[in-house]
N, C-alpha and C positions, 0 to 999 in steps of 0.2 A: 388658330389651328396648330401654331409650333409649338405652342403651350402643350397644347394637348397630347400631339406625339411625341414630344419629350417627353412628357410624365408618363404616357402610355410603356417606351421603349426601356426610362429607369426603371419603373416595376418590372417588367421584363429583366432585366440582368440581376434586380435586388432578386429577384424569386429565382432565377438559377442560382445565384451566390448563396444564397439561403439554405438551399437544398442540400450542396457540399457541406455548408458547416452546421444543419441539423445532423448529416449521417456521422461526421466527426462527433459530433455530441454523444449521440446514438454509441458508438465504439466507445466513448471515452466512460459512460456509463456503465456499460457490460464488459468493460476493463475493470472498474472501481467493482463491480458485484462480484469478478470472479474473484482478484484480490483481496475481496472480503471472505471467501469461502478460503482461500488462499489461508490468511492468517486464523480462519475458524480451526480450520486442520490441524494446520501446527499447534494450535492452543491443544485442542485436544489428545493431541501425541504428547504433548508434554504432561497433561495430567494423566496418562494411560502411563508414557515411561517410569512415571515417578521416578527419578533415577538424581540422585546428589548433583548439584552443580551443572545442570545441564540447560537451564530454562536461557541462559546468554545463546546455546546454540539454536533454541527452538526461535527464540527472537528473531534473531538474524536471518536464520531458515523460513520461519513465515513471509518478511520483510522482502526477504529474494523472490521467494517464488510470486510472490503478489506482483514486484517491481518487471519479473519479467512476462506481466500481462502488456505493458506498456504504462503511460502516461496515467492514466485513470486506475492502476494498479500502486503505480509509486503514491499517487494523493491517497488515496483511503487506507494504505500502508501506514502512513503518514499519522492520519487522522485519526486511526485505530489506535496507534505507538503513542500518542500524543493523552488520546484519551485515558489511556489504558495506567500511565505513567498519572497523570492527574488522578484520578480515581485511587489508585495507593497512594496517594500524598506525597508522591514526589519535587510538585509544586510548592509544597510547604514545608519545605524542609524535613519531612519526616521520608524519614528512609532514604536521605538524598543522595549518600554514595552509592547504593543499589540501583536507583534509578536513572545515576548517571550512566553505569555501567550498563543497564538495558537499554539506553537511549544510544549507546555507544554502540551495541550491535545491533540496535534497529537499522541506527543512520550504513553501518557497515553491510548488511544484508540490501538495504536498497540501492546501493551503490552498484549493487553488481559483482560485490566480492564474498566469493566461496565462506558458505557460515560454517563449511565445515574446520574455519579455524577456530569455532568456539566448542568446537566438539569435545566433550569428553569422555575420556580414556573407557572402555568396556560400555558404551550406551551400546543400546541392542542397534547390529548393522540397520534391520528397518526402519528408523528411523534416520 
């Protein structure tokens, strides 16, 4: 019979402890979805600004705004930067000082620090 309400009373705490770290789950997904729309954005503004020398600021600007969904914003920041940087061949050596420099204002935008220091000179204020 102590067998049994112990095992009864563990399920019992495993299923409330459960529940808190489903809803954390829950948040940390629809942090990673909105920082994915996060960095969709920015991508986009950067092919709309077309504008010289600017794609370091939309980097870092995706990166931040993703990062400041929280935790599930910083990973698919992350994962996106990571992809995004593979996919041009920055893995293989092709285009690797470009790709350092993108990964350097990825890492800089997720940190939390203003991408408006990759801004440059005349891009359109709305951006």
């Amino acid at each position: 019979m102590k067998l049994v309400t112990s095992l009864f009373l563990l399920s019992l705490v495993l299923c409330v402890n459960s529940q808190g770290w489903f809803q954390e789950s829950l948040d940390f997904l629809d942090q990673a979805r909105q920082g994915a729309g996060d960095m969709w954005r920015a991508y986009w503004d950067m092919r709309e600004a077309n504008f010289k020398n600017s794609d370091k600021y939309f980097h870092a600007r995706g990166n931040y705004d993703a990062a400041q969904r929280g935790p599930g914003g910083v990973w698919i920041a992350e994962v996106i930067s990571d992809a995004r940087e593979f996919a041009q061949g920055g893995s293989f050596g092709w285009n690797a000082e470009d790709s350092t420099a993108d990964q350097e204002a990825n890492r800089w935008g997720r940190s939390g620090k203003d991408p408006n220091h990759f801004r440059p000179a005349g891009l359109d204020p709305k951006y």
